[in-house]
C-alpha positions as CSV (number, residue, x, y, z in Angstrom):
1,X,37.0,-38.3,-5.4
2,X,36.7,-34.2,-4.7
3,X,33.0,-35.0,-4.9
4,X,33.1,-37.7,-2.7
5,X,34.7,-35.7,-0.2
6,X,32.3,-32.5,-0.5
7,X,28.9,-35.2,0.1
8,X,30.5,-36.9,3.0
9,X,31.6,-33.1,4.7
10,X,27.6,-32.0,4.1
11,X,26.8,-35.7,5.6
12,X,28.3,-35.0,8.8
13,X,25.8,-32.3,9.7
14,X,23.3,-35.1,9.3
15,X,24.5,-37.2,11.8
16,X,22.6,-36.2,14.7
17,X,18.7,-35.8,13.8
18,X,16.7,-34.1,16.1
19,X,12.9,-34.2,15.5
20,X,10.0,-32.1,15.8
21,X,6.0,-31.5,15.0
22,X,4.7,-28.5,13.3
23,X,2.7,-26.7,16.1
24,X,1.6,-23.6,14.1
25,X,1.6,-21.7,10.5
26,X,1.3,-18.5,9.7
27,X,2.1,-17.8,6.7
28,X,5.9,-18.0,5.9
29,X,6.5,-18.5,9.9
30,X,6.2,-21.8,11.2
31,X,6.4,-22.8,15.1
32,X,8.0,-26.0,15.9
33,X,7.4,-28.2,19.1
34,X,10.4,-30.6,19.9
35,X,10.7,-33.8,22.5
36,X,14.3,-32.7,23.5
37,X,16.5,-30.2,22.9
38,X,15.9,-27.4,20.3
39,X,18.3,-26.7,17.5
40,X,21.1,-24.0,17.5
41,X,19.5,-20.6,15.7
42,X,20.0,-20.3,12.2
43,X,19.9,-24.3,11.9
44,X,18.0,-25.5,8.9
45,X,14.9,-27.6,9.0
46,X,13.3,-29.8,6.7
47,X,9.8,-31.2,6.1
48,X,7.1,-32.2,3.5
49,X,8.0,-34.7,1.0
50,X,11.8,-35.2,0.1
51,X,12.4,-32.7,2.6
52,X,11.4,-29.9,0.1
53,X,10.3,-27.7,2.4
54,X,13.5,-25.8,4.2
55,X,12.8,-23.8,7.7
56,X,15.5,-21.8,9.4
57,X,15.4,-21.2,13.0
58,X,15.0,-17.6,14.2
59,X,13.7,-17.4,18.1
60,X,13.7,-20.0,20.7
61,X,9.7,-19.6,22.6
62,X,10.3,-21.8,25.4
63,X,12.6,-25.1,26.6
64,X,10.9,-27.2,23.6
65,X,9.5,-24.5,21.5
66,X,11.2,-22.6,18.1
67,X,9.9,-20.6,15.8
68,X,11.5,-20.0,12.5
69,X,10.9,-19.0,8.5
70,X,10.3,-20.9,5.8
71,X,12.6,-20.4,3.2
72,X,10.2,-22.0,0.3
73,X,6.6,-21.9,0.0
74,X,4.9,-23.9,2.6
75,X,2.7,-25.7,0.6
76,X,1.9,-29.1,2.0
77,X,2.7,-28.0,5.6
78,X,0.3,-28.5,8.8
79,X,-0.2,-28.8,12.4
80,X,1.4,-32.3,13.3
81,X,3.9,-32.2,10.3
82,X,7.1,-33.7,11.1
83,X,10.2,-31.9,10.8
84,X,14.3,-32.8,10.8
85,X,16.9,-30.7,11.4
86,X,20.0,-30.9,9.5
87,X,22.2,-29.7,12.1
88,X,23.8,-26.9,10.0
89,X,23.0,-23.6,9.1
90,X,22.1,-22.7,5.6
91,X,25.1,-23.3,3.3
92,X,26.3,-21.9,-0.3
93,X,28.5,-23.7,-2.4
94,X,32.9,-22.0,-2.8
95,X,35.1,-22.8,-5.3
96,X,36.5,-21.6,-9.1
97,X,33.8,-24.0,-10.6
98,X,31.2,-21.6,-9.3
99,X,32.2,-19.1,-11.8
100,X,29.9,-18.5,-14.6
101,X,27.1,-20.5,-13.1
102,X,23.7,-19.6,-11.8
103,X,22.2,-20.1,-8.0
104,X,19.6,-20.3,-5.8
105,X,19.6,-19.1,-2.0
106,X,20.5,-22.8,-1.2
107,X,23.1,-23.2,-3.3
108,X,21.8,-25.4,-6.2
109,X,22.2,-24.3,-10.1
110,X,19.5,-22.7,-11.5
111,X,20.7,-22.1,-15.0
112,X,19.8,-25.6,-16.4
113,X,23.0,-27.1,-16.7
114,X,24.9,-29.7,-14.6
115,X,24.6,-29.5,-11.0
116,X,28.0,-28.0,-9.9
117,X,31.2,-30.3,-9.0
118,X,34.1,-29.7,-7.2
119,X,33.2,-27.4,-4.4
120,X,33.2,-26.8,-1.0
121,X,30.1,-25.8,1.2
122,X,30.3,-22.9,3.5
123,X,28.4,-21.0,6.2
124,X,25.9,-18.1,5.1
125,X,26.5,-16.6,8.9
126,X,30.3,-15.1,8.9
127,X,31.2,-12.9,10.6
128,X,32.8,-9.8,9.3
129,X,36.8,-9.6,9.5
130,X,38.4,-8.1,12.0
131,X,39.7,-4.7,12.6
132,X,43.0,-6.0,12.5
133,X,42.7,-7.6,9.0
134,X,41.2,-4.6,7.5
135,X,43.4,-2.6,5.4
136,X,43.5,1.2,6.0
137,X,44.9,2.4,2.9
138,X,42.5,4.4,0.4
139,X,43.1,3.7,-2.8
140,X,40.2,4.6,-6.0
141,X,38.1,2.0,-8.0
142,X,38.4,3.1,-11.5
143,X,35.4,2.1,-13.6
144,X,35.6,3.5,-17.1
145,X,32.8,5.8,-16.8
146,X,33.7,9.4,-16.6
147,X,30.5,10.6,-14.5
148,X,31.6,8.1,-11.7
149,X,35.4,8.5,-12.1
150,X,35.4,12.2,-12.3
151,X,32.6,13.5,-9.8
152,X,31.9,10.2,-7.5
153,X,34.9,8.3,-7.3
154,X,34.5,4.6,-6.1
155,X,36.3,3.4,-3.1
156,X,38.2,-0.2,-3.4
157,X,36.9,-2.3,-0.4
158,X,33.9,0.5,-0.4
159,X,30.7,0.4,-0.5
160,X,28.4,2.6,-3.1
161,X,24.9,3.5,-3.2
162,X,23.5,3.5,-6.3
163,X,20.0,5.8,-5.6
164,X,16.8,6.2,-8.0
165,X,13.6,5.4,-8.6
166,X,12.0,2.7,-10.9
167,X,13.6,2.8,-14.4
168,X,16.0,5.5,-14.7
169,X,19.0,3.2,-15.2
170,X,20.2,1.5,-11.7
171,X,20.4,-2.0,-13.3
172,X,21.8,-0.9,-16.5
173,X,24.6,1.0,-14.4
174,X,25.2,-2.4,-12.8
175,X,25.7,-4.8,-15.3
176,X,28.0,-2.4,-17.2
177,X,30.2,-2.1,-13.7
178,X,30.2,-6.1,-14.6
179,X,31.8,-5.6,-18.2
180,X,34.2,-2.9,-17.0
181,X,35.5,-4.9,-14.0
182,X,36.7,-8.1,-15.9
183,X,38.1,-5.7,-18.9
184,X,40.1,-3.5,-15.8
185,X,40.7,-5.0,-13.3
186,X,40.7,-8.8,-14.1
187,X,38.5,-9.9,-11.2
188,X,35.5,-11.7,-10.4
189,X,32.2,-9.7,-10.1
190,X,29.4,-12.0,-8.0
191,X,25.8,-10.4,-9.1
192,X,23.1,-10.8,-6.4
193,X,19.2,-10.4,-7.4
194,X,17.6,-10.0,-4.3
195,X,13.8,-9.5,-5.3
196,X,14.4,-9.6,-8.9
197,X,11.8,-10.3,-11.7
198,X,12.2,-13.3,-14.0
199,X,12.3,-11.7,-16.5
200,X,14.9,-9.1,-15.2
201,X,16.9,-12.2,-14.1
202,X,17.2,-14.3,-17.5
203,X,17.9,-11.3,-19.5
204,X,20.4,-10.2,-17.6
205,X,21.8,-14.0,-17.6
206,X,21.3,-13.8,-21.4
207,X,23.5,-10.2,-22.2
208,X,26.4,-11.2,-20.5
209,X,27.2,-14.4,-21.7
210,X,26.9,-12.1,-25.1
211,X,28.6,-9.9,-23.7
212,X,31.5,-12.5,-23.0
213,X,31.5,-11.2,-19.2
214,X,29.9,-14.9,-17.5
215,X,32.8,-16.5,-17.5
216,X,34.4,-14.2,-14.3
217,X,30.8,-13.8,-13.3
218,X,28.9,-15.7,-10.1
219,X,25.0,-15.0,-10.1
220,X,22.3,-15.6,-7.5
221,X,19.2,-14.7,-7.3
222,X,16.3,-14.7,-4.7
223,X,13.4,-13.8,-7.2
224,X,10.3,-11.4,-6.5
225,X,7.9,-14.5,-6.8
226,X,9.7,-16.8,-3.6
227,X,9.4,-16.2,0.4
228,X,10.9,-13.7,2.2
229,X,12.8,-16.2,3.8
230,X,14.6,-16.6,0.4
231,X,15.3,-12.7,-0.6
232,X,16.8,-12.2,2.8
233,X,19.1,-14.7,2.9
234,X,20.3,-13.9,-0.7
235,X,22.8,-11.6,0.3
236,X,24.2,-13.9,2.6
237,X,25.2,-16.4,0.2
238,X,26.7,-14.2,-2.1
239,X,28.8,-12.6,0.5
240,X,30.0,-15.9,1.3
241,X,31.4,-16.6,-2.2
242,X,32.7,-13.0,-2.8
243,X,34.6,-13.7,0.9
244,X,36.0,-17.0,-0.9
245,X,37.6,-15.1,-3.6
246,X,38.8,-12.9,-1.2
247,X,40.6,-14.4,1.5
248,X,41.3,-18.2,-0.2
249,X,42.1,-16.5,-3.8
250,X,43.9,-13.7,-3.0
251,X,41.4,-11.4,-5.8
252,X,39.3,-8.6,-6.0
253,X,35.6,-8.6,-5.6
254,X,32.5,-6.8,-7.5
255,X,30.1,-7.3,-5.3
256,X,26.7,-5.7,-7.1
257,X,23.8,-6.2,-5.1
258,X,20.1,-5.1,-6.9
259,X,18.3,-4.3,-4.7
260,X,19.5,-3.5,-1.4
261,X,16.0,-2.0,-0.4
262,X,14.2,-5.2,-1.3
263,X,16.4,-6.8,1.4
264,X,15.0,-4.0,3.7
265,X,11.8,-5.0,2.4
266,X,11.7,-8.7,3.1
267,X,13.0,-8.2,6.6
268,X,10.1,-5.9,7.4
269,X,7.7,-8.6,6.2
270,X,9.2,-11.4,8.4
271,X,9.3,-9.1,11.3
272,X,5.7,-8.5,11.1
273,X,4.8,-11.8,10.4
274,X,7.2,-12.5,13.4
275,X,5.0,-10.1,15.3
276,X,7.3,-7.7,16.2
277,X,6.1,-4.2,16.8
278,X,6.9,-2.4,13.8
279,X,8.9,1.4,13.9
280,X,8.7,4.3,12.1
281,X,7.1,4.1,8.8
282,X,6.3,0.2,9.4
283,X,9.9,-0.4,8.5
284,X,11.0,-3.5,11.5
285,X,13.0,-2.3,14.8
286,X,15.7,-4.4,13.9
287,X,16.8,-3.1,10.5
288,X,19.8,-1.0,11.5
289,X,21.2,-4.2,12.7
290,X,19.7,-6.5,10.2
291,X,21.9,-3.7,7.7
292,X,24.8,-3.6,9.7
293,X,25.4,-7.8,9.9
294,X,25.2,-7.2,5.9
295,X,27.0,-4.5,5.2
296,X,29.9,-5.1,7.5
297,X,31.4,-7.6,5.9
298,X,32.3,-6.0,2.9
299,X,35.6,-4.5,3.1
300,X,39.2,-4.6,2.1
301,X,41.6,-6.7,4.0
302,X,45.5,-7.7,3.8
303,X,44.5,-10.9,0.8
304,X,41.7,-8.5,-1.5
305,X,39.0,-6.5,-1.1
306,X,35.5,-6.9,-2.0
307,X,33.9,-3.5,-3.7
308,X,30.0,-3.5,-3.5
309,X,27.6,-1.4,-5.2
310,X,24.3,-1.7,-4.1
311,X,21.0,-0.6,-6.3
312,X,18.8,1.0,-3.6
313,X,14.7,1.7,-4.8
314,X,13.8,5.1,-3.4
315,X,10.0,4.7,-2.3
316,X,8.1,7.7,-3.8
317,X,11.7,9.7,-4.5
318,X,12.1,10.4,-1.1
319,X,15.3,10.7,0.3
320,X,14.2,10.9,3.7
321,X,12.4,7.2,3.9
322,X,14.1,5.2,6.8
323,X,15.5,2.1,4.5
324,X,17.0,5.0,2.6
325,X,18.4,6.8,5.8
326,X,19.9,3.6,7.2
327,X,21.8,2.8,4.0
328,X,23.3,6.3,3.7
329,X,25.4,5.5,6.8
330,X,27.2,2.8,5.7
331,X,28.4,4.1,2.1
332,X,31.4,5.7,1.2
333,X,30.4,7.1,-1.9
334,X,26.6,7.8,-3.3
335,X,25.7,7.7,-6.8
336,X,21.6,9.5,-6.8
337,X,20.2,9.1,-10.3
338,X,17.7,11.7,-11.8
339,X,14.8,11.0,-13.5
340,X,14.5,14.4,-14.7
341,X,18.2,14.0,-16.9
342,X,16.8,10.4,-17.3
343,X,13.6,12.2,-19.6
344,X,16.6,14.4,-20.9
345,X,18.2,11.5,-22.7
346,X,21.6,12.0,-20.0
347,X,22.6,8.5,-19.4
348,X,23.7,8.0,-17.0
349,X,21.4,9.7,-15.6
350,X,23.7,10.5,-12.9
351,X,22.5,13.9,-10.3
352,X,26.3,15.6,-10.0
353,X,25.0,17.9,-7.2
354,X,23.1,15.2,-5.5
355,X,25.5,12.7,-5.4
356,X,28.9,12.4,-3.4
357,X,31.8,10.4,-2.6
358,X,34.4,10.7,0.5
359,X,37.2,9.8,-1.5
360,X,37.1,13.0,-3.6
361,X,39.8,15.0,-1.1
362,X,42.9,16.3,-2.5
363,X,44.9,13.8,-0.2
364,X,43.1,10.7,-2.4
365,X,43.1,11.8,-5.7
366,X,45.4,14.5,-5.6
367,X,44.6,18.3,-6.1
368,X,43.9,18.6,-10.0
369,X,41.1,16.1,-9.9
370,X,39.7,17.0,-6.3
371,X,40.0,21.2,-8.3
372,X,38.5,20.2,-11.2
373,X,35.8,18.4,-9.7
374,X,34.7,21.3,-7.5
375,X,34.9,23.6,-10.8
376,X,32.5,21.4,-12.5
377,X,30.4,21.4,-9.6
378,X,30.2,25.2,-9.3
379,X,29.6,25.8,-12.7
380,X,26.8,22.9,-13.1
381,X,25.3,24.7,-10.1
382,X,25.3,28.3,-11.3
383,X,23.4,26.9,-14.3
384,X,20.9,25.1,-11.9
385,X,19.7,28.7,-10.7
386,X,20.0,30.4,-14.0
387,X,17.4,28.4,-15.5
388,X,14.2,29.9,-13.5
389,X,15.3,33.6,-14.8
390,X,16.2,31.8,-18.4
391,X,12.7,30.3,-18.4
392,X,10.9,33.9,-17.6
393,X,13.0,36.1,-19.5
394,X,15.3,34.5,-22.1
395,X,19.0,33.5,-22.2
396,X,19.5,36.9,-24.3
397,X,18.8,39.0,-21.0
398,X,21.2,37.5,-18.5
399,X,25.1,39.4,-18.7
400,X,27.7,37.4,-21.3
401,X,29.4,35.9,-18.7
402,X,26.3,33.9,-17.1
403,X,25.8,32.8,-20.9
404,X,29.4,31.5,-21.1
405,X,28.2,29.6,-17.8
406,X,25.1,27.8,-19.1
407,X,27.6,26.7,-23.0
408,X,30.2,25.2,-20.2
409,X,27.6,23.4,-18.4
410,X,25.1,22.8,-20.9
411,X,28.7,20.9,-22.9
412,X,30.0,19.3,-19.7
413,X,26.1,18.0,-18.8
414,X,26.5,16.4,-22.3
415,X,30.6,15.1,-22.4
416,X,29.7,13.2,-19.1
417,X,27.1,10.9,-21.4
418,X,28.5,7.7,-22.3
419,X,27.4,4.9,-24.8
420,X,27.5,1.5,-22.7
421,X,28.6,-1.7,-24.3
422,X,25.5,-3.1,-22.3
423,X,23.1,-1.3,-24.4
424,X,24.7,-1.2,-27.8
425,X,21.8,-3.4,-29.2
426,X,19.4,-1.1,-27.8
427,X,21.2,2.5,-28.8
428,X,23.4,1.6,-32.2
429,X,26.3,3.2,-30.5
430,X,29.4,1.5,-29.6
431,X,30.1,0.9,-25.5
432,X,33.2,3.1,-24.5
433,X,35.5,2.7,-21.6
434,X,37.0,5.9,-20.8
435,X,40.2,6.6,-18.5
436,X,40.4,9.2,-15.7
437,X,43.3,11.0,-17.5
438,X,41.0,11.1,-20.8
439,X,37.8,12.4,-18.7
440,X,39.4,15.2,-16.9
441,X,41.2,16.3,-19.7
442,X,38.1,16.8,-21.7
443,X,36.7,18.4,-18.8
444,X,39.1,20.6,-18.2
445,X,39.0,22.2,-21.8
446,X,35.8,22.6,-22.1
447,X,36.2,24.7,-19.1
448,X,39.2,26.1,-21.0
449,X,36.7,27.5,-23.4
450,X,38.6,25.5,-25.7
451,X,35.9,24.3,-27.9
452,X,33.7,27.3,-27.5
453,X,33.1,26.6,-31.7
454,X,31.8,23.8,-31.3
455,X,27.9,22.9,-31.1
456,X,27.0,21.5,-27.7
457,X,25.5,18.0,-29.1
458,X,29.0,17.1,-30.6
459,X,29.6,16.4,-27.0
460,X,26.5,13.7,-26.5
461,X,27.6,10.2,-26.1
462,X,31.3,10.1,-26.9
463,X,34.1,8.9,-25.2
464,X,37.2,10.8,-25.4
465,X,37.1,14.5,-25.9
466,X,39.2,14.6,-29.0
467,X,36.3,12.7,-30.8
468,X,33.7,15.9,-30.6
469,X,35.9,17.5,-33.2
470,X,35.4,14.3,-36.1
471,X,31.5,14.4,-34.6
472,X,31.2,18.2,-35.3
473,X,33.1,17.7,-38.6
474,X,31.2,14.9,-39.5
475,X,27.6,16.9,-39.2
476,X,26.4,18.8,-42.4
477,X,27.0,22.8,-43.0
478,X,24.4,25.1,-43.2
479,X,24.0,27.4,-46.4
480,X,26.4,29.8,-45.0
481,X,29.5,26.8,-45.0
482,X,29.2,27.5,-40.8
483,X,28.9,24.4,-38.3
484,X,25.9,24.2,-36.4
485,X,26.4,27.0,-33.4
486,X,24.6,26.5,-29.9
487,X,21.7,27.6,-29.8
488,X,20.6,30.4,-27.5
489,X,16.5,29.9,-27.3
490,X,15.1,30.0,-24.1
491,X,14.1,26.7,-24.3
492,X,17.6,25.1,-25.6
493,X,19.4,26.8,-22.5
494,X,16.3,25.6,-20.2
């Protein structure tokens, strides 16, 4: 009966048909001549056989002319082709029987099971909530992994920039943010793949229905291999269904989006195709807006907030690029990952001097964590310029008390590893969750000097501090009965 209800709703859109002939293609931009009146912008077409072919209406040329992008490959699709309009805008499927399920840009399941029942169709084109919905209390998004909690705490209802190159961990980082949310906070984290490989997509699919995390999980993916049309629209639809769970279920919202830049991406190649004249770099002049429509509506209101964390692809590890720019401005915390402490075997390969987060101020997370942050901050960057002199002349010529500098840092570089449950098949070491209490108490003694016996790779990929001591105790003596001591060669201290 439900059912029945949904097909007659999405039938009403249908009601009024207003046809058209294909005029022009060019490649995923199609012009379309109508008799009468033109559709409403963002209205969906269809064409081809079976209507397979889906066109959504960007510009109006003219009193009978519209041009718009094809949201599938246009295959099949010529001058004189006749085309309906639906009289709705592109819609995504709402509803607690979307969880654990797989989708497409338009909505249908794509993770060969049943096609999905019970739902409602909605809108990709919201717009965002208003500023008197938005809630203006600032409150911390704890995650479980001590380099986040401790030096880049998340915001709730914020939005975080996750910031690296190809392969030094962004999507790893993600999908563990997925097993972390549903063990801490109980709510529903909504994954969207906007230019993602196939192969990226059905593993990822694959490890968290392992994992036991699919069932509080929502998926959707505009893959590498479709139109741009598609992997721009992506985001829209999740958005949609992570506002659902926010507003009509009263719950918080993981929003992890990989890649944000791809988004970027796929709106530069429709605005050239579109003709547009492109700006700096070749990026499209309407990408601060094209950004801003997204990004905006992610926040925290008076029912739940949505939290987003957004992979962004650094072109050529340059910070300056205008995608990169752009996204800056509309994060409240940014997570930069290094490939250098990537090649170093530090995962997460998290830069503690690159990266920053507004809600690190005393009056957020109160004066010993804001203290201790700063601490480790000035002591990791001390090291940093030690290690040119240390390189040329040897940790044995710098003063004691520089040496004392490079143990702390060299110890806290390694406590703020952290085995993943993602990638226990991959590393042999069990996933750990960490609290904030645990991770600045660990940090805090090793500042302490408090295990100043200890060798530094006790520290590597543990959780809580209290288990270097059984790692240390666990590793075999030398012949004089002593542990392992740090050691002080130029290149160890490099």
């Amino acid at each position: 009966m439900e059912q029945s209800k949904v097909e007659d709703k999405r039938d009403k859109h249908k009601a009024v048909v207003i046809q058209g002939v294909v005029a022009s293609v060019r490649g995923t931009i199609v012009d379309i001549i109508f008799d009468g009146d033109l559709p409403f912008i963002h209205t969906i077409l269809q064409a081809g056989r079976e209507g397979a072919i889906h066109i959504e209406i960007l510009a109006h040329l003219g009193l009978h002319r519209a041009r718009g992008v094809a949201l599938t490959p246009t295959r099949g699709l010529a001058r004189g082709t006749k085309v309906y309009s639906t009289g709705s805008p592109l819609q995504a499927p709402v509803g607690k029987n979307i969880l654990s399920r797989m989708f497409n840009v338009f909505g249908q399941a794509i993770d060969h099971q049943d096609e999905v029942t019970g739902v409602e169709w909605r809108s990709v084109h919201n717009p965002p909530p208003t500023l008197v919905r938005r809630s203006a209390k600032s409150e911390v998004f704890a995650t479980g992994i001590k380099a986040i909690d401790v030096l880049v705490p998340l915001e709730r209802g914020g939005k975080a920039g996750l910031f690296g190159g190809a392969g030094v961990g962004k999507t790893v980082l993600l999908t563990e943010m997925i097993n972390n949310t549903r063990g801490r906070h109980h709510g529903v984290s909504i994954f969207c793949g906007i230019g993602e490989r196939c192969r990226e997509g059905e593993e990822l699919y694959r490890d968290m229905r392992q994992a036991g995390v699919l069932p509080n999980t929502v998926l959707l993916y505009g893959q590498m291999d479709e139109p741009p049309g598609c992997r721009f629209r992506i985001g829209n639809a999740a958005l949609t269904m992570a506002e659902y769970f926010r507003d009509d279920e009263r719950q918080d919202v993981l929003l992890l989006i990989d890649n944000i830049f791809r988004f970027i991406q796929a709106g530069s190649e429709i605005s050239a195709l579109l003709g547009q004249i492109p700006s700096r770099l070749g990026y499209q002049p309407t990408m601060s807006t094209e950004l801003y429509e997204l990004q905006e509506r992610i926040a925290s209101t008076d029912t739940g907030a949505i939290t987003s964390i957004q992979a962004v692809y650094v072109p050529a590890d340059d910070f300056t690029d205008p995608a990169v720019v752009h996204t800056f401005s509309h994060l409240s915390a940014s997570i930069v990952l290094s490939r250098k402490r990537a090649s170093e075997g530090l995962f997460p390969a998290i830069d503690p001097l690159q990266s920053s987060s507004k809600m690190l101020s005393p009056n957020i997370v109160g004066k010993r964590h804001y203290t201790l942050a700063q601490e480790i901050r000035k002591t990791l960057a001390e090291y940093e310029e030690l290690k040119d002199i240390i390189a040329m002349l040897g940790i044995e010529e710098i003063s004691q008390e520089n040496r004392n500098i490079v143990y702390r840092a060299r110890k806290l570089e390694r406590f703020l590893t952290q085995p993943f449950v993602t990638t226990e098949q991959f590393s042999g070491l069990k996933g750990k969750m960490v609290s904030l209490e645990e991770a600045l108490d660990g940090c805090e003694q090793i500042l302490a000097d408090k295990y100043q016996d200890l060798p530094e790779n006790a520290f590597y990929m543990i959780g809580a501090i209290s288990e270097a001591e059984n790692k240390s105790s666990a590793r075999p003596r030398d012949d004089d009965g002593q542990k392992e001591k740090v050691d002080g060669s130029a290149g160890n201290a490099s």
